[in-house]
N, C-alpha and C positions, 0 to 999 in steps of 0.2 A: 467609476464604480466597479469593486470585484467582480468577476462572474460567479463568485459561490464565496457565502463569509459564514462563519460560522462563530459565534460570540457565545462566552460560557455555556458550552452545550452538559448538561448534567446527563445520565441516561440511565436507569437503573434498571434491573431484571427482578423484576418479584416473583418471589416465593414464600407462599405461605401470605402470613401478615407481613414479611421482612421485606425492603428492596435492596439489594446490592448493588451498590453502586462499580456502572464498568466503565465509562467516562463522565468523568470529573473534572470540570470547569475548562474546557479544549474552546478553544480560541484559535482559527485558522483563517486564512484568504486566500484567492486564488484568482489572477488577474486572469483575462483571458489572451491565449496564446501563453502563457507559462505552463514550466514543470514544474512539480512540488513531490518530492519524494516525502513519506509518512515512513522513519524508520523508528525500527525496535523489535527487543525479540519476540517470540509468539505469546500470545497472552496478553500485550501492554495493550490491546484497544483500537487497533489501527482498520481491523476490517469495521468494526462495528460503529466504529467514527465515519468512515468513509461512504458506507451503509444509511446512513445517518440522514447522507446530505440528500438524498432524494426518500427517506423516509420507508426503507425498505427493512426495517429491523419490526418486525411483527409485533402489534401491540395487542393484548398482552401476548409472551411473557415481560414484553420492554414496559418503560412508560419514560416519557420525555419529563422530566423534573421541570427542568429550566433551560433557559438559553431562547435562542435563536437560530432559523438556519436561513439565507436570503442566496436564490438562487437568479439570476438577473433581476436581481428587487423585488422580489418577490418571494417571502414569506412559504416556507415551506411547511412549518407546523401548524400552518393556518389552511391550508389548502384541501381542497374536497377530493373525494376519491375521483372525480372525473379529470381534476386540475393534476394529480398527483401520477393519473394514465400518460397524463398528455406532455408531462418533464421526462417521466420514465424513460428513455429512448430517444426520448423526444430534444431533450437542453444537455443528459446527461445517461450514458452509457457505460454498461460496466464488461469488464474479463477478467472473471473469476480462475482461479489457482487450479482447478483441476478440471481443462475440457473433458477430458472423457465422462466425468461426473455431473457435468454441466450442460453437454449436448445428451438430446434424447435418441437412444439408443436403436429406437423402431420408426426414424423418419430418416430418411436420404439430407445428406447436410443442404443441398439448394431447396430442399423445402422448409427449412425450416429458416433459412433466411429468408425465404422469401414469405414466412410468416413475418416477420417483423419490419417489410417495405410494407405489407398489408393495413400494419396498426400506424406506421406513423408517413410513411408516403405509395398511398393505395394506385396511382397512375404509372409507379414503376415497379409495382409488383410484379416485373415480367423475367422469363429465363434469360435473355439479351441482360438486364440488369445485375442479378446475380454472375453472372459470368463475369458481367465488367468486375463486379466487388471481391470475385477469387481474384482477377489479376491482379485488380489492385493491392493484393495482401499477398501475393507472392507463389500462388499456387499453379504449378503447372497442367496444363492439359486441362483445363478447366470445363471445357464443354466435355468433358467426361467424366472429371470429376464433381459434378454437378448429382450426378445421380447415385454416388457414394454413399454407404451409411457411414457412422463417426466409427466403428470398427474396423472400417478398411482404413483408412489415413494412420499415421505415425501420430504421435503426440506432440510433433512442432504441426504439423500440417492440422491436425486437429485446433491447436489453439490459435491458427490461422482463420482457422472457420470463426472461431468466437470474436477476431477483431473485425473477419467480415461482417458477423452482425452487430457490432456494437457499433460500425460504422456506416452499417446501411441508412440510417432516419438522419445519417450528417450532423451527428452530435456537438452543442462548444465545449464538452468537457469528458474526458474518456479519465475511468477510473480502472486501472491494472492492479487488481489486488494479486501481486505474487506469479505476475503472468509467465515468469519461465521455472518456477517451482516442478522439480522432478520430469525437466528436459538435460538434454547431455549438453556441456560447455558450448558445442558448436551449433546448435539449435538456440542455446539462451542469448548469442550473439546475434543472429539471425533476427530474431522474434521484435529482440532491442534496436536492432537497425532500423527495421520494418517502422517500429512504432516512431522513431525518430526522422525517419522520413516521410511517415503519414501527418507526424506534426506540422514539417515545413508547409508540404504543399494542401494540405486541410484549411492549416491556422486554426487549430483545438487547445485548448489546454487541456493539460493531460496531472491527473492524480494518481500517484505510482506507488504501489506498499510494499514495501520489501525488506527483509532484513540483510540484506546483501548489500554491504558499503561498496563492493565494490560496483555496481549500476550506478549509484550518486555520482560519480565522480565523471561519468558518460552522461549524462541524462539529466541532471535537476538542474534548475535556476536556482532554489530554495530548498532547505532541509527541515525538514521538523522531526526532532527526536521523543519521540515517546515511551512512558514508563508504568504501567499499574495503573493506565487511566487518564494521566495526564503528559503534557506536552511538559519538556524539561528543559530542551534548547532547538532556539530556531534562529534560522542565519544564512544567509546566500553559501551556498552550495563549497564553490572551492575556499570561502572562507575558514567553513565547517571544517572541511579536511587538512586544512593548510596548520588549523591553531582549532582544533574543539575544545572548549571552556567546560561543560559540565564534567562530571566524576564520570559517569554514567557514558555519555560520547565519547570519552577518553579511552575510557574500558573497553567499551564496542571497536576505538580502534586498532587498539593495542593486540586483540581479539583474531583480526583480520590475517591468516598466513601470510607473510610475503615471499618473493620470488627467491630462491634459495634456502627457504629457511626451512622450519619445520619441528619436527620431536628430536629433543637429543637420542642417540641409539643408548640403551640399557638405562635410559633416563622416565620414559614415559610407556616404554613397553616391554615385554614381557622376553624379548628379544636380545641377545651378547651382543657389547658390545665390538663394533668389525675395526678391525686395524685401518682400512683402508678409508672409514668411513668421514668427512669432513667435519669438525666440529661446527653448529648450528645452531640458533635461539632455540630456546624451549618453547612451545605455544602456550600464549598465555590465554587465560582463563578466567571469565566471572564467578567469581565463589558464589555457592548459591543460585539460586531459580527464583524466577517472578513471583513476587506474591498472587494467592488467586481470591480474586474479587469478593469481598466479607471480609477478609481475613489481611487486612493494609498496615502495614507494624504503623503507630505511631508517630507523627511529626514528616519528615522526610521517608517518602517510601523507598528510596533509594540508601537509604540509611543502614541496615544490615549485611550489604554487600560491598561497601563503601569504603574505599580505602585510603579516605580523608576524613571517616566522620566523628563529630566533636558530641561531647555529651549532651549540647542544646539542640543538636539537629533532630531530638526525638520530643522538642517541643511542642514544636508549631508547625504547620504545613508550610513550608516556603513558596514564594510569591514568586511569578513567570516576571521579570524586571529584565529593563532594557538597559543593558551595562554597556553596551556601546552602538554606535550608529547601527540597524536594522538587526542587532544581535540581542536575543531573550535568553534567559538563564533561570532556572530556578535551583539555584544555591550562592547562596550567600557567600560562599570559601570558593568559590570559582578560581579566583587569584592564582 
């Protein structure tokens, strides 16, 4: 059995009489002890999915259409607000994209972790515990840094604090929406190591949202590409990278700088070209931006940016089909 499945999740945000639909029929699992990266660019859905799975998207303005979400067998659009306390922190943990915006500003970071042993394990709410949960996450000096507000720590040290409380109540499932967002290269290695050694010796599954291919290729078992709402391809991890089938993942890769490459000089900038300078790829580019939510062009959402798209691909929405052993596709021209 999954530890977290989620079957045609619909989810719409009203306004007015209208709902707008912001995920659209998302189908996911999540073994326990797996990684499962949720990539795509910003806007396709991926916090609000992930959000989802422990019912934290605020109803109204949301409202759950359809679907399912079963979080160790258990139903979680069914669940009462006391059931819904007691997953919170409790089966499933989240580290949100920007600690400084996420920790509260006028508590010392060891209190506020040690608010959250309180709510889900009240006999280790003590300092001796908190200190174990900084070492554990990589913070030095911890019996001093204990009485710290989140304004004194750096921004990796900060989001240090966040996986010590997402991992204080000893979660099966830590969700990192964006966890090294607006840290420098050597702090987002850090933060990744952290999280990939907490997995070993934990045994968590971990739900990772990023648009950064470069983390998949370190970190996930499983890929799910998402676009405008929906899942487009999904497929074990170095498969993805080795050979990705959709238009859309292709894009996304092609997208990715590589090591020597970069802008042609007086090619993409503003800048002469230098005699000395090495000739180098151009960075390629997705034409176009996400659609937003209301406004989904017809047929294939991926269709106006698409640089394979045929006149019937603005028919019909195409189907998430399994074109080969544990690999989902939605497009038909994948070939």
């Amino acid at each position: 059995m999954p530890l977290l499945e989620i079957k045609n999740l619909k989810l719409d945000f009203v306004t007015g009489d209208a709902g707008l639909r912001a995920v659209d029929g998302v189908s996911l699992d999540i073994q326990s002890g797996e990684t499962v990266c949720l990539v795509g660019e910003s806007g396709c859905g991926k916090s609000v999915t992930a959000l989802s799975s422990a019912r934290l998207v605020p109803t109204p303005p949301a409202r759950y259409v359809r679907g399912e979400i079963f979080l160790q067998g258990r139903d979680v659009l069914k669940m009462s607000q006391a059931e819904l306390c007691e997953i919170r922190g409790g089966v499933v943990s989240y580290v949100f994209q920007e600690p400084g915006a996420s920790l509260n500003p006028v508590l010392r970071v060891g209190a506020q972790i040690k608010e959250s042993l309180k709510l889900h394990k009240p006999d280790k709410a003590t300092d001796a515990e908190v200190i174990r949960l900084l070492k554990l996450v990589g913070i030095p000096a911890p019996e001093s840094r204990i009485r710290d507000y989140p304004f004194q720590m750096s921004g990796g040290m900060q989001q240090r604090v966040m996986i010590a409380m997402a991992l204080a109540s000893e979660p099966k499932l830590l969700v990192a929406d964006e966890p090294t967002t607006a840290l420098d290269v050597t702090i987002q290695a850090q933060i990744l190591d952290l999280l990939r050694d907490l997995k070993q010796r934990l045994g968590m599954a971990i739900l990772l949202i990023t648009h950064n291919l470069g983390i998949v290729g370190d970190m996930a078992d499983r890929v799910a590409v998402m676009y405008a709402g929906q899942i487009v391809e999904l497929a074990p991890a170095r498969e993805l990278l080795r050979r990705p089938l959709h238009p859309y993942t292709k894009a996304l890769m092609a997208s990715v700088p590589k090591l020597g490459g970069g802008i042609r000089w007086g090619e993409a900038t503003d800048e002469p070209a230098r005699e000395d300078a090495r000739p180098t790829k151009r960075l390629q580019a997705i034409p176009g931006s996400v659609p937003r939510i209301g406004n989904f062009p017809p047929g294939c959402r991926f269709a106006p940016r698409c640089p394979i798209a045929k006149p019937e691909c603005s028919d019909a929405i195409p189907e998430l089909v399994e074109v080969e052993p544990r690999r989902w596709v939605r497009c038909p021209f994948w070939k």
